[in-house]
C-alpha positions as a Markdown table, in Angstrom:
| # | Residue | x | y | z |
|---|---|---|---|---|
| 1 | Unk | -5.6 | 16.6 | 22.3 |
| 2 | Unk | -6.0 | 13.2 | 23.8 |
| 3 | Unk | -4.5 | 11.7 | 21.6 |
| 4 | Unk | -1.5 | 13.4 | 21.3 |
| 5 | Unk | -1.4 | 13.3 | 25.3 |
| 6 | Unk | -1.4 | 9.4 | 24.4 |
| 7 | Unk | 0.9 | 9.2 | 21.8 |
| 8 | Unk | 3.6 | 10.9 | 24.3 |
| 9 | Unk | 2.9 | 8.7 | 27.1 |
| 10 | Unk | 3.3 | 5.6 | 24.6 |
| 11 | Unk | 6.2 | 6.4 | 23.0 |
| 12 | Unk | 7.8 | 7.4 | 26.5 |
| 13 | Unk | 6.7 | 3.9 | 27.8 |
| 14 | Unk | 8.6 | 2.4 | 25.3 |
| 15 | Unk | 11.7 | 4.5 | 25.3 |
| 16 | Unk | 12.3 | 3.5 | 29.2 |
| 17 | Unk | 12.5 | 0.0 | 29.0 |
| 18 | Unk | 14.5 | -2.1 | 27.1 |
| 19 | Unk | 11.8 | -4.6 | 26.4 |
| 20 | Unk | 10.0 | -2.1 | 24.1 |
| 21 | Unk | 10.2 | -3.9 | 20.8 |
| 22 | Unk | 8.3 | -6.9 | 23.0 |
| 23 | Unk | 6.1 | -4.8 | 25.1 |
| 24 | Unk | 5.0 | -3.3 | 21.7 |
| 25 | Unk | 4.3 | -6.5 | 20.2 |
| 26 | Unk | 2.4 | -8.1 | 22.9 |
| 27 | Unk | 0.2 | -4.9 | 23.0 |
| 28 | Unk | 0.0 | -4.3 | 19.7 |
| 29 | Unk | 1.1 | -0.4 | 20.6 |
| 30 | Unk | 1.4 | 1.8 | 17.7 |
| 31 | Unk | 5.0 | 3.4 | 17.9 |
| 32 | Unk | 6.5 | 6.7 | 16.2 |
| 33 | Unk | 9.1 | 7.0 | 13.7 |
| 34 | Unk | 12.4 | 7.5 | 14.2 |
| 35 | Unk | 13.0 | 11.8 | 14.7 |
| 36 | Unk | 17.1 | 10.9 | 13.7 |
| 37 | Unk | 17.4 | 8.4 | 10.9 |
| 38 | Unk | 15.8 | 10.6 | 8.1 |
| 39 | Unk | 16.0 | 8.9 | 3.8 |
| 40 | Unk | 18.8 | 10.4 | 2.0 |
| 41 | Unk | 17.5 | 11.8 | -1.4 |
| 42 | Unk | 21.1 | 12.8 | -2.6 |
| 43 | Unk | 22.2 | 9.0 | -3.2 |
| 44 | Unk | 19.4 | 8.9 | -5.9 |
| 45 | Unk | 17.9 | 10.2 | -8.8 |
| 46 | Unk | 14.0 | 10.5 | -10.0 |
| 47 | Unk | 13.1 | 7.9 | -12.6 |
| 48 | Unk | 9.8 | 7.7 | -13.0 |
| 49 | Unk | 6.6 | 9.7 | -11.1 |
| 50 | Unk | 3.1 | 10.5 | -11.4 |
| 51 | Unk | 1.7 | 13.5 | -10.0 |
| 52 | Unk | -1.6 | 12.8 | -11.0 |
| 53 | Unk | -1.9 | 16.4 | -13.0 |
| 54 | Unk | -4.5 | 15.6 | -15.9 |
| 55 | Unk | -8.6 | 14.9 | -16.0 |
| 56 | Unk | -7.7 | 11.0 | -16.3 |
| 57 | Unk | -5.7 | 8.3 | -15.1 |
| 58 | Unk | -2.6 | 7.6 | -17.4 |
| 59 | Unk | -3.1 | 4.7 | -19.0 |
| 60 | Unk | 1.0 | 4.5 | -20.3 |
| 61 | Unk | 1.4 | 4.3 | -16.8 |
| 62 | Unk | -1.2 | 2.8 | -15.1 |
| 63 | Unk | -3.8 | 0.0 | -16.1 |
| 64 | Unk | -6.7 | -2.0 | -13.8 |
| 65 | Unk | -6.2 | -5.4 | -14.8 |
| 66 | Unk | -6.1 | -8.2 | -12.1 |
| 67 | Unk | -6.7 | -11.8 | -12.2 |
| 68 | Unk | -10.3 | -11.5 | -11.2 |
| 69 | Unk | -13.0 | -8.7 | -10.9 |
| 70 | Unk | -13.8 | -10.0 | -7.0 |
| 71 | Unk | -11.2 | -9.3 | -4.7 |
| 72 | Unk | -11.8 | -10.0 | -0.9 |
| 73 | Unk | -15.2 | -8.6 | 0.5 |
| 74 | Unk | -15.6 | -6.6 | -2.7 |
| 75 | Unk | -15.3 | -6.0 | -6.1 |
| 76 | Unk | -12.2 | -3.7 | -7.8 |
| 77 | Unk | -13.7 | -2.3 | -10.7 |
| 78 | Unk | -12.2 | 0.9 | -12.8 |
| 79 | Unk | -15.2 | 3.4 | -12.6 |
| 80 | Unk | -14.0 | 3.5 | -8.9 |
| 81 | Unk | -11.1 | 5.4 | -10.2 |
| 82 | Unk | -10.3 | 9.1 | -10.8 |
| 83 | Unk | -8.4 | 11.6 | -11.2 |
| 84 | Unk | -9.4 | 15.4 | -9.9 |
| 85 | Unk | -7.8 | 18.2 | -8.7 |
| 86 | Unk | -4.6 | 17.0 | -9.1 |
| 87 | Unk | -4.8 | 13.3 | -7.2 |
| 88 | Unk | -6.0 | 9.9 | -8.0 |
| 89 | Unk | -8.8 | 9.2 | -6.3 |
| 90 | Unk | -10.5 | 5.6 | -5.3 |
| 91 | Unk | -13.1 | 5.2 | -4.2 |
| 92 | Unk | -15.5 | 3.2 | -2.0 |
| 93 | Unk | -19.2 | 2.5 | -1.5 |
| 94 | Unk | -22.3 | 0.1 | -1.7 |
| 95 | Unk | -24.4 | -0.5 | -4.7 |
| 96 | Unk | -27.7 | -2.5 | -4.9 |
| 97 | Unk | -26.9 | -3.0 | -8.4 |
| 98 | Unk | -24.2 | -4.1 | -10.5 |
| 99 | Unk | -21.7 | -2.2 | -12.0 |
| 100 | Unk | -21.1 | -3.2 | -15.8 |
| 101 | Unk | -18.4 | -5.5 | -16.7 |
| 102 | Unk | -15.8 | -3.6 | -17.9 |
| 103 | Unk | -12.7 | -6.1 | -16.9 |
| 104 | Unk | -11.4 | -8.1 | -19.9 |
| 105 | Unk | -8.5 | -10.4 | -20.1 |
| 106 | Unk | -5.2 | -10.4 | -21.7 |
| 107 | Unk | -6.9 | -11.7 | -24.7 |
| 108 | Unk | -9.1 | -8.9 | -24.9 |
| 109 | Unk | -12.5 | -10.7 | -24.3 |
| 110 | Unk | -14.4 | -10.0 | -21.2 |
| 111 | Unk | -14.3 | -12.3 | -18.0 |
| 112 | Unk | -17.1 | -13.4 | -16.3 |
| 113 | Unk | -15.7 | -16.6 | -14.0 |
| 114 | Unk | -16.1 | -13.9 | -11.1 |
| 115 | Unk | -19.7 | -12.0 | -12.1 |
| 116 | Unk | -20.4 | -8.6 | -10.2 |
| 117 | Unk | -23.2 | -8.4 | -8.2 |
| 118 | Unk | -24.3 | -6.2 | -5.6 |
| 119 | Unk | -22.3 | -5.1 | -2.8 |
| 120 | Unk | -19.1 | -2.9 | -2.0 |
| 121 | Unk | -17.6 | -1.7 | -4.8 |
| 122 | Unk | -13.7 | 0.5 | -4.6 |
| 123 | Unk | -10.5 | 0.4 | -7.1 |
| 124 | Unk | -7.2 | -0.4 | -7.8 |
| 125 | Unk | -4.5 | 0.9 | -10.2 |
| 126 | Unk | -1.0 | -1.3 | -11.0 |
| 127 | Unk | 2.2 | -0.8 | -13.4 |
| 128 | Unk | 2.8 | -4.4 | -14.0 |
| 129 | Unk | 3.3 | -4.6 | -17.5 |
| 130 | Unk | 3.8 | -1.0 | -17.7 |
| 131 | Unk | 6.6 | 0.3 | -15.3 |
| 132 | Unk | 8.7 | -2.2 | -13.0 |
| 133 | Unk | 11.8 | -1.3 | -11.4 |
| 134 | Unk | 14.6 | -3.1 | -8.8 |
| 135 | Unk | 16.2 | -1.5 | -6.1 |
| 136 | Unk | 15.8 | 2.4 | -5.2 |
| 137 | Unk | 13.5 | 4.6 | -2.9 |
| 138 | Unk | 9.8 | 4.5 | -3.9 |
| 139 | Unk | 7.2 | 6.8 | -2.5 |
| 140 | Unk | 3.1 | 7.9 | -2.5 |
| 141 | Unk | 1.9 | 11.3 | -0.7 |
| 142 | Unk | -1.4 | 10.3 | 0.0 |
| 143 | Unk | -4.6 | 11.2 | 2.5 |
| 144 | Unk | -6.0 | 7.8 | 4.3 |
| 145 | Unk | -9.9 | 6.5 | 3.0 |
| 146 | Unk | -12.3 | 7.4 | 6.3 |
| 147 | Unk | -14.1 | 4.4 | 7.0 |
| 148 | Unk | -14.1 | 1.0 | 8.7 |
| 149 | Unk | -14.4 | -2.1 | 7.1 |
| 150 | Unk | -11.7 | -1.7 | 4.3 |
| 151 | Unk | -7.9 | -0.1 | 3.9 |
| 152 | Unk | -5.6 | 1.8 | 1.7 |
| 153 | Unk | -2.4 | 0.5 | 0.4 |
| 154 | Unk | 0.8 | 1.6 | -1.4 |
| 155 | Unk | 2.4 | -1.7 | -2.5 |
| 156 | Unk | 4.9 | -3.2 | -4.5 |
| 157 | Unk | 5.0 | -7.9 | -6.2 |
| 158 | Unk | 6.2 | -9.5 | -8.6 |
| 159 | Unk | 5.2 | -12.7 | -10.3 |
| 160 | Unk | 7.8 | -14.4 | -8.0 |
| 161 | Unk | 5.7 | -14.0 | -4.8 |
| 162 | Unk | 4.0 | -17.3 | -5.8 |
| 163 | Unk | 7.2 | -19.4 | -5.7 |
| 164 | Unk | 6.9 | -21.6 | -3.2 |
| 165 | Unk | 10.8 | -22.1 | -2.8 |
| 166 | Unk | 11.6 | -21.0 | 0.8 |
| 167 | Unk | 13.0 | -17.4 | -0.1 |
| 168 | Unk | 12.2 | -14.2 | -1.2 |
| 169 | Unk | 14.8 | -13.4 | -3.5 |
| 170 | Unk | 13.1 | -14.3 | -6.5 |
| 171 | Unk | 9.9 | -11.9 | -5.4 |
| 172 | Unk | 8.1 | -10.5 | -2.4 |
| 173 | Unk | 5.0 | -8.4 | -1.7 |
| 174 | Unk | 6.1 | -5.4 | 0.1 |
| 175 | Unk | 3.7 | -3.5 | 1.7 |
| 176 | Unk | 4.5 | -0.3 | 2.2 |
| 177 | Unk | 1.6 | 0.9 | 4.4 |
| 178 | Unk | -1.5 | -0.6 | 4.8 |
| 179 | Unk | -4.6 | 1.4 | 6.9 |
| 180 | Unk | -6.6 | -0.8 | 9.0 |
| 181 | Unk | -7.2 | 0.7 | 12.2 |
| 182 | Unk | -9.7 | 3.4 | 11.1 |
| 183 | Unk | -12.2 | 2.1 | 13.8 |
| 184 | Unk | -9.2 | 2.6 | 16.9 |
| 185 | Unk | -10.5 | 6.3 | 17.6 |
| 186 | Unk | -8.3 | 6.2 | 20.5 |
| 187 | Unk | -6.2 | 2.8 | 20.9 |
| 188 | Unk | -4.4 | 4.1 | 17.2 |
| 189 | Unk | -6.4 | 5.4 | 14.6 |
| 190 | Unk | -3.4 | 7.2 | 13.6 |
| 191 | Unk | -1.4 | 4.4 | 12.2 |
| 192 | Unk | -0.5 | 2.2 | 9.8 |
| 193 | Unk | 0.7 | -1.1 | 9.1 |
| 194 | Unk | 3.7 | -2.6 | 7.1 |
| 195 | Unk | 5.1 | -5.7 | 6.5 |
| 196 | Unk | 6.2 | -8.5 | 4.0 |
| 197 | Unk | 4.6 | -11.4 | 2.4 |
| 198 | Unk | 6.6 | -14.0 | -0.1 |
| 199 | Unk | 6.9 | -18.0 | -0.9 |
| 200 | Unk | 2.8 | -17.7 | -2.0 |
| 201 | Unk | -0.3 | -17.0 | -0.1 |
| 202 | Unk | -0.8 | -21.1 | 1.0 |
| 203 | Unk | 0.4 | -23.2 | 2.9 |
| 204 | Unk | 4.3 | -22.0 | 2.1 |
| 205 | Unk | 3.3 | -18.2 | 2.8 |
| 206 | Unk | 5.9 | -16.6 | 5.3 |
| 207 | Unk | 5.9 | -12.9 | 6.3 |
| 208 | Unk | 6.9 | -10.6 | 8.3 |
| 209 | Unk | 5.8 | -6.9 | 9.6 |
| 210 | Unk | 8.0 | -4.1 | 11.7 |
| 211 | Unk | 4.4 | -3.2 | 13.3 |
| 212 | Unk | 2.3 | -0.3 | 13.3 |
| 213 | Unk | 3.3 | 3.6 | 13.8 |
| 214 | Unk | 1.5 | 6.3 | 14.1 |
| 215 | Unk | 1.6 | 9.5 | 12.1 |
| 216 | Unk | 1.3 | 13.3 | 12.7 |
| 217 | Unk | -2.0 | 14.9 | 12.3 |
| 218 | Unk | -5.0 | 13.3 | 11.2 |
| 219 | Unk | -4.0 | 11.3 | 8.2 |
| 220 | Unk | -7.6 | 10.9 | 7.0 |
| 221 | Unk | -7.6 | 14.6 | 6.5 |
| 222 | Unk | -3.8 | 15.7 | 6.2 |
| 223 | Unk | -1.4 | 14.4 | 3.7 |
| 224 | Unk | 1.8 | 11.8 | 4.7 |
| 225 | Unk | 4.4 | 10.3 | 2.5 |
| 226 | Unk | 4.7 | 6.7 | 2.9 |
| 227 | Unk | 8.0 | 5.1 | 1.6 |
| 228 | Unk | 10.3 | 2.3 | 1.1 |
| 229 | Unk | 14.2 | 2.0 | 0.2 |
| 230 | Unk | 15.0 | -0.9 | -0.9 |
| 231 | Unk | 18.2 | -2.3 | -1.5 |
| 232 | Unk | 19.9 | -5.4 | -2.3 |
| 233 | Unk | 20.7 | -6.3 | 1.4 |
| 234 | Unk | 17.1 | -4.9 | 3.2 |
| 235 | Unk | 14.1 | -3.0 | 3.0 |
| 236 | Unk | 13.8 | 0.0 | 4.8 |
| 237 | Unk | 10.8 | 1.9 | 5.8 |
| 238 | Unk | 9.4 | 5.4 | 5.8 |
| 239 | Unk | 6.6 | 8.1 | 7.0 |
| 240 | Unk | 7.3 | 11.3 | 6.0 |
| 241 | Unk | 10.8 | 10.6 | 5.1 |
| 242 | Unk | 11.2 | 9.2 | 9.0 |
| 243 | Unk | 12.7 | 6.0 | 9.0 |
| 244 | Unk | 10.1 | 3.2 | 10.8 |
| 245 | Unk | 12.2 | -0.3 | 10.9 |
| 246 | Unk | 14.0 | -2.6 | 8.5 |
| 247 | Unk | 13.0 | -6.1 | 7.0 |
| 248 | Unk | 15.6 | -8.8 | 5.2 |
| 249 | Unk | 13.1 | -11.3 | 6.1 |
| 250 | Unk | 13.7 | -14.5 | 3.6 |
| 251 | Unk | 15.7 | -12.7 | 1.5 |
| 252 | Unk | 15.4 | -9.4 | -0.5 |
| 253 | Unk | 13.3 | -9.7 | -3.5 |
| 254 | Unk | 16.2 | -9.3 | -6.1 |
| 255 | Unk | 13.5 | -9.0 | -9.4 |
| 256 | Unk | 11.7 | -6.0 | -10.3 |
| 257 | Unk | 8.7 | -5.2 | -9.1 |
| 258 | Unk | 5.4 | -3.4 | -10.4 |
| 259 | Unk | 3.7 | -0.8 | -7.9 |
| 260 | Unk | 0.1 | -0.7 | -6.7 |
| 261 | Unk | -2.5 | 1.3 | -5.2 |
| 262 | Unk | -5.8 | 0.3 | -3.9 |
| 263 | Unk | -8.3 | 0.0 | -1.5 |
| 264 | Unk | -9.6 | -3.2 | -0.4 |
| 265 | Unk | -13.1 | -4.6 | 1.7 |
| 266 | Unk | -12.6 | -7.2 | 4.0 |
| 267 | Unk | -14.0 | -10.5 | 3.7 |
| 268 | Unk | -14.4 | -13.5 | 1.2 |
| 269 | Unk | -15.6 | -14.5 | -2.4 |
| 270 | Unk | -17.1 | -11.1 | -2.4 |
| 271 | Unk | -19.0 | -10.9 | 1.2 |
| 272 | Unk | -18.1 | -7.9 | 3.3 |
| 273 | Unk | -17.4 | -10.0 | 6.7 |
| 274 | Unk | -17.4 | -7.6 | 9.7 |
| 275 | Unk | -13.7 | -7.4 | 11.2 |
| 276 | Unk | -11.2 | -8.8 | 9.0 |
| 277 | Unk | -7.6 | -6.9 | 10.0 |
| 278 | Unk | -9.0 | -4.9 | 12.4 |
| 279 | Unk | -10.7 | -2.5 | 9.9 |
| 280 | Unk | -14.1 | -3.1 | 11.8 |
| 281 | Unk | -17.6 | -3.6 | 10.9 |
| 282 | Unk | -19.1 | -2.0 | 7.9 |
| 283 | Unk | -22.1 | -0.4 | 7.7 |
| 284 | Unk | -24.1 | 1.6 | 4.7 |
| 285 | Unk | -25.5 | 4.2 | 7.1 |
| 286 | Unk | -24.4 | 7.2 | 8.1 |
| 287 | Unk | -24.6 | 7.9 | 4.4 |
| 288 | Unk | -22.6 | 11.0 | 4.8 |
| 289 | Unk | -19.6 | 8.3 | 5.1 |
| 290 | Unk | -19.8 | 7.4 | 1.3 |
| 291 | Unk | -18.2 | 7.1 | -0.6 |
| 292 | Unk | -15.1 | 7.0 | 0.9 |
| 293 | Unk | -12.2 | 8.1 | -0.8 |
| 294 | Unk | -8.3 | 7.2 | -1.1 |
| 295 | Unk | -6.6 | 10.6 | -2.1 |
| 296 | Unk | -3.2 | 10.4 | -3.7 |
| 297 | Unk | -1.0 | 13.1 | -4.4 |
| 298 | Unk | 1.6 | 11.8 | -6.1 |
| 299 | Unk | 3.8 | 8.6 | -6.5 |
| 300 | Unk | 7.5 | 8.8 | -6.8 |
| 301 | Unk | 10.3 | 6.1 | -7.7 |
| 302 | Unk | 14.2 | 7.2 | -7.6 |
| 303 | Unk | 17.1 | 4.8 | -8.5 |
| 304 | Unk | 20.4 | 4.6 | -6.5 |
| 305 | Unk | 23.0 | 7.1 | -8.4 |
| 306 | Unk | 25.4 | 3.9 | -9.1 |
| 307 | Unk | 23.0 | 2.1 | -10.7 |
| 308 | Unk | 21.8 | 4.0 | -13.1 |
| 309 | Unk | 22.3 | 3.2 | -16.8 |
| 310 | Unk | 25.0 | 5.4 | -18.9 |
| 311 | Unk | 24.8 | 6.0 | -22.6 |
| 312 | Unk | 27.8 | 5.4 | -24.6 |
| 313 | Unk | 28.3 | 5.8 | -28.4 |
| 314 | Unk | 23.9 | 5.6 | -28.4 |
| 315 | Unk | 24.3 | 2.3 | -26.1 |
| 316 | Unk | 23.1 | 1.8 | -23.2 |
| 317 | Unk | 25.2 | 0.2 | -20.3 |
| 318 | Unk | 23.8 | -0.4 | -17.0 |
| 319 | Unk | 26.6 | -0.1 | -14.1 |
């Protein structure tokens, strides 16, 4: 009830002045989608989806590979992965012992530049070499892992983020939502993040984020939709269909891109640090908090009516 009591004074806050969008960032205030500017399903068509029905992760549409088995404070590794009861499920915990190396390499031999060990162990899944699409509205249902010290995400690359070239036409991370403020019981737990990230992860990098919003309900118990249209001129963003801001920065990304989900630990080289991102610090105890679990209902991609391909005479030509 507080929270909601909160969430009305906030949002009233920054309806009545005109410095909102400041006031917001300088505060780092959670804001709520837009109630009037709603996505239009009718200008596209459903190309591709997963709904997750089966006993096992489609592997024609999904795979686990990444560069490296360590990735941030953790390790991604595939047994963290499931399907049941209709979702895909990640998830997230501590082992003493190392899993076994299941990760190979595109030559089909296993990799062991990055070793696992012990420590926090959680999952990814990715359609890069398997599904990759340019333009349209793309879209997760999803319930939010319960824990500090890592996130969720819902996003979408391309090999082209690493071009250092001063634009991000030729490929750009776009994060569609990521969950870091678990530990903000009552400055925002409620929200996510979402942003941009192209021209590398170096010294080039540039980005840029439209902020945090909150949701409705308890999203680490209730289900959301998280989306993005995205269209040769800007990205748009979505939570449950409610438009959240707009980003152009550098450029639209005018390549294809693959879609990913995963869940990530903070830190470095495989070492849990304590407050990267404002996820907060970790613990292994309550026990009753492990594993955590990222719960996906579905994922969704639609294309723009007019550019959809049309078959002629058994060809087909793309508009």
């Amino acid at each position: 009830m507080f929270r909601t009591i909160l969430k009305k004074m906030l949002s009233a806050l920054l309806a009545l002045t005109t410095l909102s969008a400041s006031v917001s960032g300088f505060l780092s205030l959670p804001r709520v989608p837009s109630k009037d500017k709603t996505v239009d399903l009718s200008k596209f068509t459903l190309v591709w989806s997963d709904e997750f029905d089966g006993t096992e992760l489609d592997r024609s549409k999904w795979g686990y590979e990444w560069w490296v088995t360590e990735r941030k404070g953790g390790y991604w590794h595939e047994d963290m992965v499931s399907v049941r009861d209709g979702n895909l499920v990640i998830s997230a915990q501590y082992f003493d012992e190392p899993l076994e190396n299941r990760y190979y390499d595109q030559w089909h031999e296993k990799i062991n530049f990055k070793p696992y060990r012990a420590g926090w162990y959680t999952g990814q899944v990715v359609t890069r070499d398997k599904y990759e699409q340019c333009y349209g509205y793309f879209e997760c249902r999803c319930i939010l892992p319960a824990a500090t010290g890592l996130w969720s995400a819902f996003w979408m690359m391309n090999e082209g983020v690493f071009n250092v070239d001063g634009s991000g036409q030729d490929g750009t991370e776009v994060d569609v939502f990521e969950s870091f403020y678990y530990k903000d019981h009552w400055w925002g737990a409620d929200a996510i993040s979402t942003g941009i990230h192209y021209d590398g992860y170096g010294e080039g990098h540039h980005g840029d984020s439209i902020g945090k919003w909150y949701l409705a309900g308890d999203p680490y118990k209730e289900y959301n939709t998280y989306g993005v249209e995205w269209n040769p001129d800007e990205y748009i963003f979505y939570i449950n269909g409610h438009e959240t801001g707009r980003l152009s920065t550098g450029g639209v990304s005018q390549n294809p891109e693959y879609l990913l989900l995963s869940v990530e630990f903070g830190g470095k080289d495989g070492v849990q640090s304590s407050d990267r991102t404002s996820t907060g610090k970790i613990s292994k105890t309550p026990k009753e908090n492990w594993p955590a679990e990222f719960i996906v209902d579905y994922v969704r991609c639609y294309q723009y009516n007019e550019y959809l391909p049309t078959i002629t005479d058994g060809d087909i030509i793309l508009k």
